[in-house]
C-alpha positions in Angstrom: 0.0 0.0 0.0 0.9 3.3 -0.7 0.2 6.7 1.2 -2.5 8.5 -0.2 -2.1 12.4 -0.9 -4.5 13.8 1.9 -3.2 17.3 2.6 -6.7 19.3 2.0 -8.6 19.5 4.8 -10.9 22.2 3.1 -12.8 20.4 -0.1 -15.5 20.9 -2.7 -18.7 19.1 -2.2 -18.1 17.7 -5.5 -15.3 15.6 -4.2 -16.7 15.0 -0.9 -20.4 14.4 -2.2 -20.7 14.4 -5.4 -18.2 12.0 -6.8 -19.1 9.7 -4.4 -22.8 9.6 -5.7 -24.2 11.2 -2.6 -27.2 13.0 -3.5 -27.5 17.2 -3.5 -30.6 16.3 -1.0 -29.1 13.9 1.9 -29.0 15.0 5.3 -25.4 14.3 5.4 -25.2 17.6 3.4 -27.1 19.6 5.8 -25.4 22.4 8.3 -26.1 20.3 11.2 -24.0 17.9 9.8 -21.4 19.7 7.9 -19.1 22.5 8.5 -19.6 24.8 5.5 -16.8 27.5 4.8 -17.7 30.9 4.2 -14.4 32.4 2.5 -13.6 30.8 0.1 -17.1 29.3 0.1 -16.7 28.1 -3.5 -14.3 25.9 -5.5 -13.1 27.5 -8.0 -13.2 25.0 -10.1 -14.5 21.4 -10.8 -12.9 19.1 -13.6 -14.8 20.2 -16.7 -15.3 16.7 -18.4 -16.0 15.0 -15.1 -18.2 16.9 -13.9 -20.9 16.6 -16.4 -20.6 12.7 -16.0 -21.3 12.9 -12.3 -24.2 15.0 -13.1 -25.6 12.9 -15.8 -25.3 10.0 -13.3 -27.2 11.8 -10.5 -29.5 13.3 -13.3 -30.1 10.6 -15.5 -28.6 7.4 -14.1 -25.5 5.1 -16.3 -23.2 2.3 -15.5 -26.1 -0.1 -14.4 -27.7 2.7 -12.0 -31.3 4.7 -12.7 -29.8 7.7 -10.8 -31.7 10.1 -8.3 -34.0 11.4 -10.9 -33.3 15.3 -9.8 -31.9 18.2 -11.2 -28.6 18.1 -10.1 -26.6 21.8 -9.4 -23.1 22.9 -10.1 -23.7 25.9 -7.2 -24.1 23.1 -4.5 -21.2 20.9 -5.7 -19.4 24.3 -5.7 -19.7 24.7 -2.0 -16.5 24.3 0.3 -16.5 22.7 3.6 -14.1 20.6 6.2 -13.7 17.1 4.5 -16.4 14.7 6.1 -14.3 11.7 5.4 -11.1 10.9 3.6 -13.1 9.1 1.1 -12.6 12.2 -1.3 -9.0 11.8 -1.0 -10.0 8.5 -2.5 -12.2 9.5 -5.1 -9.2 12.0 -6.3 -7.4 9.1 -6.4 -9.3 7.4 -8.7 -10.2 10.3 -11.0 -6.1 10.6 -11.7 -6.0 6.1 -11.9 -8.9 6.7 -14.7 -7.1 9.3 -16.1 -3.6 7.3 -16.8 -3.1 6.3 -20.6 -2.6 2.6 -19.0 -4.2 1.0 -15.9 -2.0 0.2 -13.3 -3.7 -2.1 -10.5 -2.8 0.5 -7.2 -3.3 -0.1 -3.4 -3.5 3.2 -1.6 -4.1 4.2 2.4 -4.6 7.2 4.3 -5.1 8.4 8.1 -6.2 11.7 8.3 -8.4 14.0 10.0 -11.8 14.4 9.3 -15.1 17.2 10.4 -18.3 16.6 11.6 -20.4 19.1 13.2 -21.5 16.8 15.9 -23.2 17.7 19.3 -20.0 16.2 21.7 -20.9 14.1 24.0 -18.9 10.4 25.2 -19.0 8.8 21.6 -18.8 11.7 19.3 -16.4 14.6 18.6 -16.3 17.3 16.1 -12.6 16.2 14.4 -11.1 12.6 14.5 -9.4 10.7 12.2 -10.5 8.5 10.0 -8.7 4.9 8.3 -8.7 4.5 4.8 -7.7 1.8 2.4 -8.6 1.8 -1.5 -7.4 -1.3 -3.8 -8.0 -0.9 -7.5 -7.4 -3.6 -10.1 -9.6 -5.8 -12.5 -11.6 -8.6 -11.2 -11.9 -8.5 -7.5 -14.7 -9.6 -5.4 -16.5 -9.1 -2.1 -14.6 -12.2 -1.1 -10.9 -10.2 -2.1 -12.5 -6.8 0.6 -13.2 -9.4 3.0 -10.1 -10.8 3.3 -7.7 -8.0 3.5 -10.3 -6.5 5.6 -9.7 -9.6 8.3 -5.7 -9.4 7.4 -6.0 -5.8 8.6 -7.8 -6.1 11.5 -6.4 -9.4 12.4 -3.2 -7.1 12.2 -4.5 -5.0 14.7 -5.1 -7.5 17.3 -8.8 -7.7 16.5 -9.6 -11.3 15.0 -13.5 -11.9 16.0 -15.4 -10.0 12.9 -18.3 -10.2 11.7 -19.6 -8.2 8.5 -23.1 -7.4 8.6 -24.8 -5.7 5.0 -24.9 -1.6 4.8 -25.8 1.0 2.5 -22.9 3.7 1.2 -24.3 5.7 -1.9 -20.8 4.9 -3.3 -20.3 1.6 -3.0 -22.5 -1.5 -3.9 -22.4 -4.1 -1.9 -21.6 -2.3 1.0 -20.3 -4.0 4.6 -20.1 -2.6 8.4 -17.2 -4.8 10.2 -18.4 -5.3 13.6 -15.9 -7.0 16.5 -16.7 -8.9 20.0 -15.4 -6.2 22.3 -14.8 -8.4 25.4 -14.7 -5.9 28.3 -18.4 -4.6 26.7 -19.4 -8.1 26.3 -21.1 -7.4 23.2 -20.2 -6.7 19.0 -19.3 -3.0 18.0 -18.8 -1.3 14.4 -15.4 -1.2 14.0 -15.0 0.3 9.9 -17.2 0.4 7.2 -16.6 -1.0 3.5 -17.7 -1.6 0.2 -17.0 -1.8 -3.5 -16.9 1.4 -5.5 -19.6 2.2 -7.7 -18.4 2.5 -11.3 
């Protein structure tokens, strides 16, 4: 695995939403759940050609999806926030993979910091960092995310798992990884995971 470029804290919500087929409507989007920049409040820019296939997606549907149906907006993809996840790191990764005259199979990881505007309380803070992993070659399976999944966490000391089906608007099928937490005597979420969405 390779380290990931993650050095933008501050990101579009075409990169954080957006690419990742999240729709202009979700409540993930909303100021309760997102810290939304005022200056700059909007990218400058968006990738011209990529763009208008993310919006024809969301729009109209492709790649074995219907889409949302809705009238997608450039002025709300525009808008700048604190990264909600590292998974646009990963979707930036991907745009410059599909970009390369030849595909190269690539594994990529980040740990970074990520913002939610979350009321703090025992379980929740406003900034934490977040674990991510991105494997990209031809051919792989649920089975392939599964086991380096139980390699990494196996890694970690953690070798009780259990991976229970979830919805991620960018990946289908999608997985929470739960483990047996023996001092709770019970199973907790311990990642989430999925394949990508073409």
């Amino acid at each position: 695995f390779t380290e990931m470029p993650t050095d933008n804290f501050v990101e579009s919500s075409f990169w954080n939403f957006d690419a990742l087929f999240q729709p202009q409507q979700h409540p993930a989007r909303d100021q309760h759940d997102t810290f939304f920049l005022l200056d700059p409040a909007e990218a400058p820019q968006l990738p011209p050609g990529y763009t208008s296939k993310v919006k024809k997606v969301h729009s109209q549907g492709g790649y074995g999806s219907q889409g949302y149906r809705y009238e997608w907006k450039v002025e709300e993809a525009r808008k700048n926030l604190l990264r909600t996840h590292t998974t646009s790191a990963s979707a930036r990764a991907l745009f410059r993979l599909a970009r390369q005259e030849k595909f190269t199979p690539v594994k990529y990881f980040s740990i970074d910091r990520v913002f939610r505007n979350e009321s703090l309380d025992a379980t929740h803070l406003a900034e934490f960092h977040q674990v991510e992993g991105v494997v990209a070659d031809r051919g792989l399976t649920l089975g392939h995310l599964m086991g380096i999944l139980r390699q990494f966490f196996t890694k970690l000391g953690i070798s009780q798992l259990r991976f229970k089906p979830a919805y991620n608007p960018y990946t289908e099928p999608s997985m929470e990884v739960f483990s047996y937490h023996e001092g709770l005597k019970k199973w907790v979420e311990v990642g989430n995971s999925g394949v990508f969405r073409p």
